[in-house]
DSSP file (Angstrom, degrees, kcal/mol; ACC not computed):
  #  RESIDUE AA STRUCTURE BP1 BP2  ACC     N-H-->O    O-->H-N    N-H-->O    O-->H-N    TCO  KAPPA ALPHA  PHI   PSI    X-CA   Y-CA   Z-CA
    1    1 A X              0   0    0      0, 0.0     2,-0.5     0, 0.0     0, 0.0   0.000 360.0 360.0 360.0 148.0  -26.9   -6.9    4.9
    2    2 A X        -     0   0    0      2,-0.0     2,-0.4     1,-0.0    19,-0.0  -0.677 360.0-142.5-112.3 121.0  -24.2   -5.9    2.4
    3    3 A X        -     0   0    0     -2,-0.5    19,-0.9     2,-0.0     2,-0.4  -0.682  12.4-161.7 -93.2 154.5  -24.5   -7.3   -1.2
    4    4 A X  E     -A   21   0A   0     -2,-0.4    17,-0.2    17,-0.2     2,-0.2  -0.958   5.2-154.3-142.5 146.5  -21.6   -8.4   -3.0
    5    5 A X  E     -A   20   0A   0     15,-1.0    15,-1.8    -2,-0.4     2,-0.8  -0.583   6.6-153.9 -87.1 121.8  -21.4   -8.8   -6.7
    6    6 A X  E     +A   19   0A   0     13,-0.2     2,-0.4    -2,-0.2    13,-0.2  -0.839  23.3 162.0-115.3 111.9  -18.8  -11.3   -8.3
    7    7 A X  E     -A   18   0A   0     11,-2.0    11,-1.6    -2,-0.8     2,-0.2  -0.880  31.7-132.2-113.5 152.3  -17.5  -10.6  -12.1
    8    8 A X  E     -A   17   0A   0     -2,-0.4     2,-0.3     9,-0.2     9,-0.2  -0.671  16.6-157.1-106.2 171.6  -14.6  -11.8  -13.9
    9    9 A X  E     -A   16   0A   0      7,-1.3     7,-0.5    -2,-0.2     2,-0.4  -0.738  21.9-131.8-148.2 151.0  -12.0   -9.2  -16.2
   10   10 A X  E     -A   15   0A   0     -2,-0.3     2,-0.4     5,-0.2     5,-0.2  -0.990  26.9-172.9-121.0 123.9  -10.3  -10.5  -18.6
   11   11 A X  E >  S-A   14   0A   0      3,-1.9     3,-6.5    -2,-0.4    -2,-0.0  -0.983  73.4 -33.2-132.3 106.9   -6.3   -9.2  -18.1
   12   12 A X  T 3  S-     0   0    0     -2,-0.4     2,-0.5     1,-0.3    -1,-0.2   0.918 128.7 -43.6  42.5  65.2   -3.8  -10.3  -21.1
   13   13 A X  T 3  S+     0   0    0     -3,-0.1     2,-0.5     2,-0.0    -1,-0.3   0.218 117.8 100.6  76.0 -19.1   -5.8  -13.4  -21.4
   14   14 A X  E <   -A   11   0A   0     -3,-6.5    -3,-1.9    -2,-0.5     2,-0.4  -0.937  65.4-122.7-119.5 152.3   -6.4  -14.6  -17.9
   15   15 A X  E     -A   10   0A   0     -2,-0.5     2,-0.4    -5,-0.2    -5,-0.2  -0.696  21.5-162.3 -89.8 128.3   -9.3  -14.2  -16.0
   16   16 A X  E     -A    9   0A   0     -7,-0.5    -7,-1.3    -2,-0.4    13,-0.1  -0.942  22.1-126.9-113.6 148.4   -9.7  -12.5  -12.8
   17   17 A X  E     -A    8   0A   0     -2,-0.4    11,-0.6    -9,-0.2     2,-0.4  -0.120  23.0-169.7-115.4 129.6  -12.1  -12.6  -10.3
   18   18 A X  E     -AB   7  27A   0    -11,-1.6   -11,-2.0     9,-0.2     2,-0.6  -0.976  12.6-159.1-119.8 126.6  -13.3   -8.7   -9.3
   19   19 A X  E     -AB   6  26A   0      7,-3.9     7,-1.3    -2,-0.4     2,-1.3  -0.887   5.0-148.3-104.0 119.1  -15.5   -9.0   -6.1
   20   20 A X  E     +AB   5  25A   0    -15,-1.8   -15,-1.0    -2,-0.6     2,-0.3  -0.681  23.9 164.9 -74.8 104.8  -17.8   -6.1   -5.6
   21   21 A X  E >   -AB   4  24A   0      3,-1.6     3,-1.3    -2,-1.3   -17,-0.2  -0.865  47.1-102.9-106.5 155.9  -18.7   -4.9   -2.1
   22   22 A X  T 3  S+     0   0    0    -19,-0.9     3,-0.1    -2,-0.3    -1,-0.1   0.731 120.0  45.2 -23.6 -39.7  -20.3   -1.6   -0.8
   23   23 A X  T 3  S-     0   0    0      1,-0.4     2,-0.3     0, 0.0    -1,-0.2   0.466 128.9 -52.7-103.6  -1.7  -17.2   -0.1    0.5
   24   24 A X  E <   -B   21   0A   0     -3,-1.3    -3,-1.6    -5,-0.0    -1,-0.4  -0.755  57.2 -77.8 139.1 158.7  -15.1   -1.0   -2.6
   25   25 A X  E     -B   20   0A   0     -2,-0.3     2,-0.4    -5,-0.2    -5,-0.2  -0.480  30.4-151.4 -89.0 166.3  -14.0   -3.6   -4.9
   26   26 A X  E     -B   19   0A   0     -7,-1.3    -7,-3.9    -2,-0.2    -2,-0.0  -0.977   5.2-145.1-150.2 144.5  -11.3   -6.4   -4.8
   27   27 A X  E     -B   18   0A   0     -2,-0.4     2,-0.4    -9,-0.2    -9,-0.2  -0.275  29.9-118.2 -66.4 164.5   -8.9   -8.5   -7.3
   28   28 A X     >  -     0   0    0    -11,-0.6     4,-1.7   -10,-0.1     5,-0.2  -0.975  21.8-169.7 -96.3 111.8   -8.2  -11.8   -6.7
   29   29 A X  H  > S+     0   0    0     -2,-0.4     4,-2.8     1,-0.2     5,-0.3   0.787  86.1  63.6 -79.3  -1.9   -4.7  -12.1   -6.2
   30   30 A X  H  > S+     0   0    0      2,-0.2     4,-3.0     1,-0.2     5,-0.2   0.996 110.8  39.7 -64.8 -58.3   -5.0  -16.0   -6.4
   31   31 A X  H  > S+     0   0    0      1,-0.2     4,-3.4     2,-0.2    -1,-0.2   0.870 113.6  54.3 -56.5 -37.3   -6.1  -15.6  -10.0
   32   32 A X  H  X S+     0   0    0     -4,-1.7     4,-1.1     1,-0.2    -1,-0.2   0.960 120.4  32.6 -75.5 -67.3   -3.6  -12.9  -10.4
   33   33 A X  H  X S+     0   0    0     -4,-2.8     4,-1.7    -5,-0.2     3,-0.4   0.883 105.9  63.9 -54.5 -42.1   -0.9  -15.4   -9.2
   34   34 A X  H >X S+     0   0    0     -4,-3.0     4,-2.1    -5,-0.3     3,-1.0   0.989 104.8  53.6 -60.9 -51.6   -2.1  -18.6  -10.4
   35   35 A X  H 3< S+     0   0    0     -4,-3.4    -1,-0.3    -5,-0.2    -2,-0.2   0.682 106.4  54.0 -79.6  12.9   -1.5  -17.0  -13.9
   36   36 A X  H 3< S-     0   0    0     -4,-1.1    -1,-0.2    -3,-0.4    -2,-0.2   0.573 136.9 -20.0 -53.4 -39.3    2.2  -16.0  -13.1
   37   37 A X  H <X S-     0   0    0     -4,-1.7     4,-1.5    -3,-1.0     3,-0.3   0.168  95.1-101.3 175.3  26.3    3.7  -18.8  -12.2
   38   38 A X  H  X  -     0   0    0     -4,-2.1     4,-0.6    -5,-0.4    -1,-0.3  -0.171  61.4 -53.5  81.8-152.8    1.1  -21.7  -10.9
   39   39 A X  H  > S+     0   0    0      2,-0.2     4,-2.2     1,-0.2     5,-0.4   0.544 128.7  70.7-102.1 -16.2    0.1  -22.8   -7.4
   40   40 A X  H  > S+     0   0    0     -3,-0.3     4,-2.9     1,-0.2    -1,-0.2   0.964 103.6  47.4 -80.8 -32.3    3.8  -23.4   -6.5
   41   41 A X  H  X S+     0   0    0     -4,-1.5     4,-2.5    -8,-0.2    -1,-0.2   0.897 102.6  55.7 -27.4 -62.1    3.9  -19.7   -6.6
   42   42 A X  H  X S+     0   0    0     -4,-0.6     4,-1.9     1,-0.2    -2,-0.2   0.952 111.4  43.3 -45.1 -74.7    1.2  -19.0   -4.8
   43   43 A X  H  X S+     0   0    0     -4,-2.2     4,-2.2     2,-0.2    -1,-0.2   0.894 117.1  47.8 -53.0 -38.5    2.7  -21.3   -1.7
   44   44 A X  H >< S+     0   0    0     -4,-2.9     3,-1.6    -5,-0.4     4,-0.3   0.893 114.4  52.1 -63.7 -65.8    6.5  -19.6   -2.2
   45   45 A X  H >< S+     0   0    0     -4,-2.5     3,-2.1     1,-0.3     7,-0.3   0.573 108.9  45.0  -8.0 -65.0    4.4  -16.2   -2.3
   46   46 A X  H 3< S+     0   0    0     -4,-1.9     6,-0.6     1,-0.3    -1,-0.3   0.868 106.7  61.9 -88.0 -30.9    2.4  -16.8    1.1
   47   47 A X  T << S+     0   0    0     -4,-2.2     2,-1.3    -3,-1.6    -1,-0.3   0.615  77.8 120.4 -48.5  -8.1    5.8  -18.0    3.0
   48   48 A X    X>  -     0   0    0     -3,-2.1     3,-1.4    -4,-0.3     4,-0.8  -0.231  65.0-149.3 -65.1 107.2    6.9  -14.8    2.3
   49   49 A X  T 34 S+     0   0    0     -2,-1.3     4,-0.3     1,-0.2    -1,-0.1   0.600  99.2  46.7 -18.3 -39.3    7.7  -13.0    5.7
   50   50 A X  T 3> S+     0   0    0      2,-0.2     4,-1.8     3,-0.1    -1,-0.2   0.525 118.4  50.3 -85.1 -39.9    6.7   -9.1    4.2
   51   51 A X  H X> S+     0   0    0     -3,-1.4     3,-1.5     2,-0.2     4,-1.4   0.964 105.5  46.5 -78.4 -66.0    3.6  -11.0    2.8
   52   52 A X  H 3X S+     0   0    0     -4,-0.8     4,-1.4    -6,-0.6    -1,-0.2   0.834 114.7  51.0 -44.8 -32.4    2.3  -12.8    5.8
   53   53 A X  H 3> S+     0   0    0     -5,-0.5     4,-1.8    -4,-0.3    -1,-0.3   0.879 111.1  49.7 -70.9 -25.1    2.7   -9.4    8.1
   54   54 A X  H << S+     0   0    0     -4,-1.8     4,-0.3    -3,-1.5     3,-0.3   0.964 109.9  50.7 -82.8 -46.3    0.8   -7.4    5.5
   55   55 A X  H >X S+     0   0    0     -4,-1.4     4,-5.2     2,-0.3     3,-1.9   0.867 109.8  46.8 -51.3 -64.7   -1.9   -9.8    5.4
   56   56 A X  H 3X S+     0   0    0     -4,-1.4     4,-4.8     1,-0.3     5,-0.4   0.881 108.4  55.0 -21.5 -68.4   -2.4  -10.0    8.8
   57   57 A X  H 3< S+     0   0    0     -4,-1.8    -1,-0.3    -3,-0.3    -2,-0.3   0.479 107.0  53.5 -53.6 -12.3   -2.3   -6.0    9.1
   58   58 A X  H <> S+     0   0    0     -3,-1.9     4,-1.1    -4,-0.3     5,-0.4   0.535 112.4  48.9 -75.6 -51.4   -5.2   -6.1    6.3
   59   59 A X  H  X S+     0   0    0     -4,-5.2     4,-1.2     1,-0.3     7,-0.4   0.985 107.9  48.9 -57.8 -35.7   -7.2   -8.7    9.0
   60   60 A X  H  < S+     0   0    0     -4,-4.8    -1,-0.3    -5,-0.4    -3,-0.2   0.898 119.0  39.5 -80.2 -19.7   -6.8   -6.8   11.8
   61   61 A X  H  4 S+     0   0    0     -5,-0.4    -2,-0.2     1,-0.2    -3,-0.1   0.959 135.0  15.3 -76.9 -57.8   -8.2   -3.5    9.8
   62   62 A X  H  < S+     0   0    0     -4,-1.1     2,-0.4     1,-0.1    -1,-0.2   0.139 111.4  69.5-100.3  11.2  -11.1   -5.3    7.6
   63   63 A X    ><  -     0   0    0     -4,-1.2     3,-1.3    -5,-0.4    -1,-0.1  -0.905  56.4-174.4-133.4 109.0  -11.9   -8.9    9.2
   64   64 A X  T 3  S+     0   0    0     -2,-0.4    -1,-0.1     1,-0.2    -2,-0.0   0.576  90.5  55.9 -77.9   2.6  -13.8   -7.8   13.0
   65   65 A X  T 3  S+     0   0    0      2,-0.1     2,-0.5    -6,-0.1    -1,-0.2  -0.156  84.7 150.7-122.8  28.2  -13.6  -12.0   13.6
   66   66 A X    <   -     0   0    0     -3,-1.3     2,-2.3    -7,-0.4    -3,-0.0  -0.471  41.3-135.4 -33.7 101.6  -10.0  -11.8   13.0
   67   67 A X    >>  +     0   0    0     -2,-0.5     2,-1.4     1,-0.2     4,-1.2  -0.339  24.3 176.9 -39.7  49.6   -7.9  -14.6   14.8
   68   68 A X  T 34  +     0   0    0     -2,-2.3    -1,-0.2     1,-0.2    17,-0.1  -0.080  69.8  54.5-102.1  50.4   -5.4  -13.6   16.2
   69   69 A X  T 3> S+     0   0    0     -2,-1.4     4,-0.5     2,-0.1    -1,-0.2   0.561 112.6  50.3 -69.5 -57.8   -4.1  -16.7   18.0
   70   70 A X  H <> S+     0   0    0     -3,-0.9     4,-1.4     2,-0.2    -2,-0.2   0.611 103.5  54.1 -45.6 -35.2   -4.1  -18.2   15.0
   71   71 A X  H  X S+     0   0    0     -4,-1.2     4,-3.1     2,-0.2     5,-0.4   0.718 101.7  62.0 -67.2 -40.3   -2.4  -15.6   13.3
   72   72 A X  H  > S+     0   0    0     -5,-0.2     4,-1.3     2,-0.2    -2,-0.2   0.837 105.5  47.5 -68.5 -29.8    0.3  -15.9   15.8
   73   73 A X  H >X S+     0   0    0     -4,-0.5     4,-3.1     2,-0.2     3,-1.1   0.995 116.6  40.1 -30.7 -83.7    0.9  -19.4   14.7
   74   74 A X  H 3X S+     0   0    0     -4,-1.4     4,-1.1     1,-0.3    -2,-0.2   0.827 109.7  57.7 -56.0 -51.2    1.0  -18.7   11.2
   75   75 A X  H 3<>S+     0   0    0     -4,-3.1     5,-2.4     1,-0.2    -1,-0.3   0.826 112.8  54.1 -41.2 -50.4    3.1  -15.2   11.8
   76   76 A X  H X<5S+     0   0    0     -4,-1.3     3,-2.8    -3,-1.1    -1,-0.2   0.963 100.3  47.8 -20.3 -84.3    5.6  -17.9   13.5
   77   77 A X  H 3<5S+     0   0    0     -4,-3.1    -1,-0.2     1,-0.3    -2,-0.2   0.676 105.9  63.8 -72.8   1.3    6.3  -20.6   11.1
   78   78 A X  T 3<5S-     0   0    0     -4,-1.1    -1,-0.3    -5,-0.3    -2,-0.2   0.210 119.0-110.2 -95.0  47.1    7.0  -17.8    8.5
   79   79 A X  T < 5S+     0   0    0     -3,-2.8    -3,-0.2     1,-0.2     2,-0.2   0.653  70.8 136.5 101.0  -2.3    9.8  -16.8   10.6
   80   80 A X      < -     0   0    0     -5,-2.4     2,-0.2    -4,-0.1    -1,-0.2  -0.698  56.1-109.4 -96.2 162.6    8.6  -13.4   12.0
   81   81 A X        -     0   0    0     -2,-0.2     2,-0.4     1,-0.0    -6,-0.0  -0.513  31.4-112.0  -4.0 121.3    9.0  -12.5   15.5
   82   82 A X        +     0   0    0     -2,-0.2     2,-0.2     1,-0.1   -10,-0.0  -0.831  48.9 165.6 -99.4 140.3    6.2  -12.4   17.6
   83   83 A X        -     0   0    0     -2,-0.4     2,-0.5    -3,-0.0    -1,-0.1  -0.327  47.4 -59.2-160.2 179.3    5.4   -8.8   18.7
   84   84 A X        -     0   0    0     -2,-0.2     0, 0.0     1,-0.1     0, 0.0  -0.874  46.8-149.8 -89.5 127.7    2.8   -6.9   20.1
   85   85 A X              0   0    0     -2,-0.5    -1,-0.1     1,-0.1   -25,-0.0   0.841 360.0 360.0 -50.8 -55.3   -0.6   -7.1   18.0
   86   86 A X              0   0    0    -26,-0.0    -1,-0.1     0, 0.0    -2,-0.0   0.203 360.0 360.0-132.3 360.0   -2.4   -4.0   18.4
């Protein structure tokens, strides 16, 4: 079983989230976001076309209970083309 660690960083005043795993660490880009420009960011952000394919392409490398039915839904309503997965 893999531990992970959560600590927060303090960056130009706001705090973000650093999650520790074995294989590496990770920001939170929600914190990252939230202090930029609020939660309405956050929502324009994830409609982005360029964002929602990269995300995906990070699921299929790092998530092995990736959806990808679901994904084809989402990958939809932002607009993308539906393609070949894999």
């Amino acid at each position: 079983m893999s531990k992970t660690r959560k600590s927060i960083i303090a960056v130009q005043g706001t705090e973000i989230a650093v999650m520790s795993h074995p294989q590496g660490d990770y920001i939170s880009l929600t914190d990252m976001l939230k202090a930029k420009d609020g939660d309405y960011f956050i929502s324009d952000w994830l409609r982005n076309r360029n964002t929602v394919e990269f995300l995906g392409i990070w699921e299929r490398i790092y998530n092995p209970d990736f959806n990808y039915g679901e994904f084809a839904t989402i990958r939809s309503q932002a607009g993308l083309t539906i393609g070949r997965m894999g």
